[in-house]
N, C-alpha and C positions, 0 to 999 in steps of 0.2 A: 443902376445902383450896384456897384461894386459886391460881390457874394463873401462868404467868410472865408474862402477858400486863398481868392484872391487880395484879402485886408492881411491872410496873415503870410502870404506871402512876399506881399510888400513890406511888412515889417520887418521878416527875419531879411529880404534885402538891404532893408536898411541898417538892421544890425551888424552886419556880414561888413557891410560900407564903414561902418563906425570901428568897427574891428579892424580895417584891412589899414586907415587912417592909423590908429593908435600904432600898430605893429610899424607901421614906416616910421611915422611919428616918432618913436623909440631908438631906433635904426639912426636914424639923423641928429636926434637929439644928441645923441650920445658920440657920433663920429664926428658931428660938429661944432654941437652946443647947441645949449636952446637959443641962445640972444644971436647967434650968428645964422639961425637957418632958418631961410622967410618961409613966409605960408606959401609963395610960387613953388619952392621945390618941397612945400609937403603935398603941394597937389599935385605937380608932376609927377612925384614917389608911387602915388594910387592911381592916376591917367584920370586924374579928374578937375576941371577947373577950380580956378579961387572962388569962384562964386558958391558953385555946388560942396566946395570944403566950406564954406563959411554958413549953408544950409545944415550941414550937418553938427558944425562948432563954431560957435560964433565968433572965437577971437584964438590966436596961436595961445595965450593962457588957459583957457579953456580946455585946450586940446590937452595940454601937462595936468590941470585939472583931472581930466576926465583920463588919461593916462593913468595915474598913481591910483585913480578910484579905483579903475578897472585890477590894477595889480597887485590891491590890498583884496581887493575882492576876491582873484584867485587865487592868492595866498594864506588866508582866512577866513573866507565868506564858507567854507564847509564845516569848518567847527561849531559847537554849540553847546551845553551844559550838558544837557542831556546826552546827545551822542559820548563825550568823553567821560561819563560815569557808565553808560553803556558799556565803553570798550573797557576801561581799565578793570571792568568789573570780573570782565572775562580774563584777561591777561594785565595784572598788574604789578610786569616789570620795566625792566628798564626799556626793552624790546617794544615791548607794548608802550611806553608814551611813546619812544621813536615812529613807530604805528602809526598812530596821530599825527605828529609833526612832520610827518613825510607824506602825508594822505594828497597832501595839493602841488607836489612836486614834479609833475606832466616833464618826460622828454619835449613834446610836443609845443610846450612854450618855454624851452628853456633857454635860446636864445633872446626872448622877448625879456624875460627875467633879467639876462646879466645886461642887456640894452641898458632898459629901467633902473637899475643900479648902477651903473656906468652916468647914468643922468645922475642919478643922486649925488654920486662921490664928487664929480666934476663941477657941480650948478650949487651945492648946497651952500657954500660961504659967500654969493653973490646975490643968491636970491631965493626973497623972505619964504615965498609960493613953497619953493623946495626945501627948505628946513621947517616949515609947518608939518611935511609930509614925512620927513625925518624924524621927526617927531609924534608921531602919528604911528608910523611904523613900530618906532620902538616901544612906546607905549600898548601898541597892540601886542607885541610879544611879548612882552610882561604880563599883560592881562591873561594870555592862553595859559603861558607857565603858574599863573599864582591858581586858574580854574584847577589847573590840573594837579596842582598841589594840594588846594582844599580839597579837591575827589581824593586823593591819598589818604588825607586825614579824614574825609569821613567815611572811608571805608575799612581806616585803622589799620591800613599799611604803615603809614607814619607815624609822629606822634603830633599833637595837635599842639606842642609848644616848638613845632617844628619854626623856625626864623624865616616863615616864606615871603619875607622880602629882600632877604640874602640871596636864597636862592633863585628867585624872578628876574633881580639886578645879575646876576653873575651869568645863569642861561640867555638874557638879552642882548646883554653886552658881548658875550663871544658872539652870538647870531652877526648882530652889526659889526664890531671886527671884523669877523672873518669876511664877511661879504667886501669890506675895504679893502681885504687882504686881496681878494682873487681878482676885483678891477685893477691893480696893481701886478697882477701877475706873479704872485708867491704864494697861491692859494690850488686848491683841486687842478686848474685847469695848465696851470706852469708845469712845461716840460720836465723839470729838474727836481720837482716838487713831491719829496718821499714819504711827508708825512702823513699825519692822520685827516682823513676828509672831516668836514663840520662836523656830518653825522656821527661818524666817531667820536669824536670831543662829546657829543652833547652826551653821548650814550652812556661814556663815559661819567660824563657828572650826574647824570639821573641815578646811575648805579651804585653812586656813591652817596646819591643824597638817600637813595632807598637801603644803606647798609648803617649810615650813619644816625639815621633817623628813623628807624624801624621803631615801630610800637611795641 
């Protein structure tokens, strides 16, 4: 009978395996397209057979599936009501939602990020799977921006006939723009490219909703 030592070590291998899978997964998706890269070379990508990729994902949808979960998750899954009334309580400026909004931005998967976006820009007009998750997406960035605007107003930084569904839609929409912009290559990562980074922009509009809408 297997001990607890070794149950949980077989688990985080297999998390490690599901990870290592999504990361290529992303990689190819994006250099090739979802509809054009078979499951052979996503299991080549990881040195692991189709069978053993199809143990751990049942169908290449799946695997996009379980992609977009995974990268909504590390892009959101650390917010929460409580923590963002937490911070703002301490630091409630413009800085400080930045604070927040940049908490799940790891060098460490930043490559995996513009992969995953790169799938977005390229797959979403063809297929239904990835404009669900386009949709998903932006609506979760709306939802973090209106929390964080109700934490304004009820901490009476703002004012509570503040329009925050102006400003939920206008912060969402530049997030997605811009992220169009830089798979296009006229965004942060373009050579030639002088102007302001996202974070800038957004900084900028938080600063403005917090001068305009001051209590």
């Amino acid at each position: 009978m297997p001990n607890k030592a070794d149950s949980a070590s077989a688990t985080q291998n297999e998390q490690s395996t599901k990870q290592k899978i999504l990361t290529s997964s992303a990689g190819l998706f994006a250099s090739k397209g979802f509809t054009e890269t078979t499951t052979r070379e996503l299991a080549d990508a990881v040195g692991l057979n189709v069978a053993t990729l199809y143990y751990h994902f049942p169908s290449k949808n799946a695997i996009l599936e379980n992609l977009f979960e995974d990268y909504l998750d590390r892009v959101w899954g650390g917010f929460s009501t409580p923590n963002i009334l937490s911070e703002l309580r301490k630091n409630p400026t413009a800085d400080g939602i930045m604070a927040l909004l940049t908490i799940s931005n790891s060098d460490e998967y930043q490559d995996y990020y513009l992969n995953v976006l790169e799938v977005l820009l390229q797959e979403q007009h063809r297929n239904p799977l990835i404009r669900q998750y386009v949709a998903k997406e932006i609506t979760d960035n709306e939802g973090l921006i209106g929390t964080i605007i109700d934490t304004l107003i009820e901490l009476n930084i703002i004012r509570d006939d503040t329009d925050a569904d102006f400003w939920q839609k206008t912060a969402s929409s530049l997030m997605y723009a811009y992220s169009n912009r830089l798979m296009l290559g006229i965004g942060d990562n373009s050579k030639d490219y002088s102007g302001k980074t996202l974070n800038e922009l957004l900084r900028d509009l938080f600063a403005l909703l917090l001068s305009t809408c001051a209590a």
